[in-house]
N, C-alpha and C positions, 0 to 999 in steps of 0.2 A: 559304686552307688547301687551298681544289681543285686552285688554277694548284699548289702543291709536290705534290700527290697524281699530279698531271699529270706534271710532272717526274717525278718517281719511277719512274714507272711505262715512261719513255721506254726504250725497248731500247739507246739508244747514251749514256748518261747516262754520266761520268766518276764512277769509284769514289768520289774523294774527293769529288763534290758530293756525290754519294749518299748517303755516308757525316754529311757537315754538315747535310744536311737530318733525317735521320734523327734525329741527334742533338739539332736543332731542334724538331724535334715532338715527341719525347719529354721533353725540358727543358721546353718548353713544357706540355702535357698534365698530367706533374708538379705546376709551379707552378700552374695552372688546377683541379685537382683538387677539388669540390667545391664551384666556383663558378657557380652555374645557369647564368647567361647566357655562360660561356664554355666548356661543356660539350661543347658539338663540339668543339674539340680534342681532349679523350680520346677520344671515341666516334670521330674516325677511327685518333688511335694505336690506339687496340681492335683496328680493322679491320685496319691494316696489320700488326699482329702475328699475325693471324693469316690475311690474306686472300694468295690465292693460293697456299696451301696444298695442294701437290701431293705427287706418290712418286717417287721414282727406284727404278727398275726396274731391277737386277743383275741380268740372267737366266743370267749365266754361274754368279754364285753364288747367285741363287735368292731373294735379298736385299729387299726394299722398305724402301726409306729415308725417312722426312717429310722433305719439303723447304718450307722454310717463304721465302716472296718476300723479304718484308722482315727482315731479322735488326739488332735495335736494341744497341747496347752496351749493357753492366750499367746498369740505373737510379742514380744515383749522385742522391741526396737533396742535398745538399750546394751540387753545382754547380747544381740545381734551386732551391734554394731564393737561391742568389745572384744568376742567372740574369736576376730579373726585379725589375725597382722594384715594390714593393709601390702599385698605383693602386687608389683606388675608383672605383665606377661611377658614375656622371655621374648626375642623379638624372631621373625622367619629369618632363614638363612638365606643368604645371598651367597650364589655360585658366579665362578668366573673363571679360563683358565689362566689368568694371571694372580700373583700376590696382589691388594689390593694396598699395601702399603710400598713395596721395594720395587713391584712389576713384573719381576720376574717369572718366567713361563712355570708351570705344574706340570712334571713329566714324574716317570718313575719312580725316581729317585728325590725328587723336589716334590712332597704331598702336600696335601690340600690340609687344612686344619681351621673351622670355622671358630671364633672370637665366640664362646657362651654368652659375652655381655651384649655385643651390637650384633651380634649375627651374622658377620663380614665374616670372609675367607683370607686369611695368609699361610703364609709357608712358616716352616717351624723357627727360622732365625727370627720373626717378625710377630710369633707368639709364643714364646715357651715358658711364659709365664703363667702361674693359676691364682687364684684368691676365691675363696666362696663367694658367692652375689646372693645375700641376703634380701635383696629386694625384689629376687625373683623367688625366694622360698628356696635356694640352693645354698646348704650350709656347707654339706662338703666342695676341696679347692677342686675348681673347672678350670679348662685352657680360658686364657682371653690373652688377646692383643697388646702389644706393647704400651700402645696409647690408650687404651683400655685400662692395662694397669697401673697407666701413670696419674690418670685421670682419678682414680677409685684410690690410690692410697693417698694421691694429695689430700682426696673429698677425707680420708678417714683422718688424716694427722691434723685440720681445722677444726674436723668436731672434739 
C-alpha cells in the first residue's frame, strides 16, 4: 500500500495510472471496510482524500480555492462489492509441545508442522497432506492436517 502511495505521489506519474490506482484503493478501502486487520487500507484512502490539501490563490480575483491532491471518482458500492473474492482470514497459530491429533511429544526428530487451514500444530504422520485454501486467498498446495483434508475434499466432491 506504501510502494502505490509512493506512486502517487511521483510529480511525473501518467494520469491514467494515477487515475487506476486511485480507483484501486478506493475499491479496495470499500471492500475492506470494517475488517480490523485490513484497516489500513481505509486509513490511507482517509489520508489521501484529504492530504495535501492546499489553496489556489486568484489574486487577480481575490479568490481561494481548496485544492484537494488526490481527487477519487464517485464511490460506486457495486463495483466495490464485486471487486474482491470474498476471503477469510487465515486463522493464528496454536503452539503446543504435543501433536494435537496422535499426542505425541515434539523433539528433534518429531517437528512441529502447523495445519494452514485451522492453525493447529501436528507432527508430519498427522499432516502430510496439502490442497490450496482458496478461501484464504492461498491457491498454491499448503500443509494441512489429516482432518483438515478430509473435511475440505469431502466439502469439494458435494459441490
Amino acid at each position: 500500500m506504501d510502494n502505490l502511495v509512493s506512486i502517487l505521489k511521483s510529480p511525473s506519474l501518467n494520469r491514467d495510472v494515477k487515475n487506476k490506482i486511485l480507483r484501486y484503493v478506493q475499491t479496495w478501502a470499500i471492500s475492506f471496510k470494517g475488517k480490523y486487520n485490513l484497516g489500513y487500507v481505509e486509513q490511507v484512502y482517509q489520508t489521501l482524500k484529504t492530504e495535501g490539501e492546499s489553496y489556489i490563490v486568484l489574486w487577480t480575483y481575490s479568490l481561494v480555492i481548496p485544492f484537494l491532491g488526490f481527487t477519487f471518482p464517485p464511490e460506486d458500492l457495486a463495483v466495490a462489492g464485486s471487486a474482491l473474492v470474498d476471503t477469510q482470514t487465515a486463522p493464528e497459530w496454536i503452539d503446543s509441545d504435543v501433536c494435537l491429533r496422535c499426542r505425541d511429544p515434539f523433539s528433534f526428530t518429531n517437528r512441529k508442522h502447523h495445519c494452514r487451514n485451522c492453525g493447529r500444530v501436528f507432527d508430519q504422520k498427522c499432516s502430510s497432506k496439502t490442497l490450496p485454501l482458496p478461501h484464504f486467498g492461498i491457491t498454491q498446495e499448503v500443509r494441512v492436517c489429516d482432518s483438515c483434508h478430509k473435511d475440505l475434499t469431502r466439502h469439494k466432491h458435494k459441490t
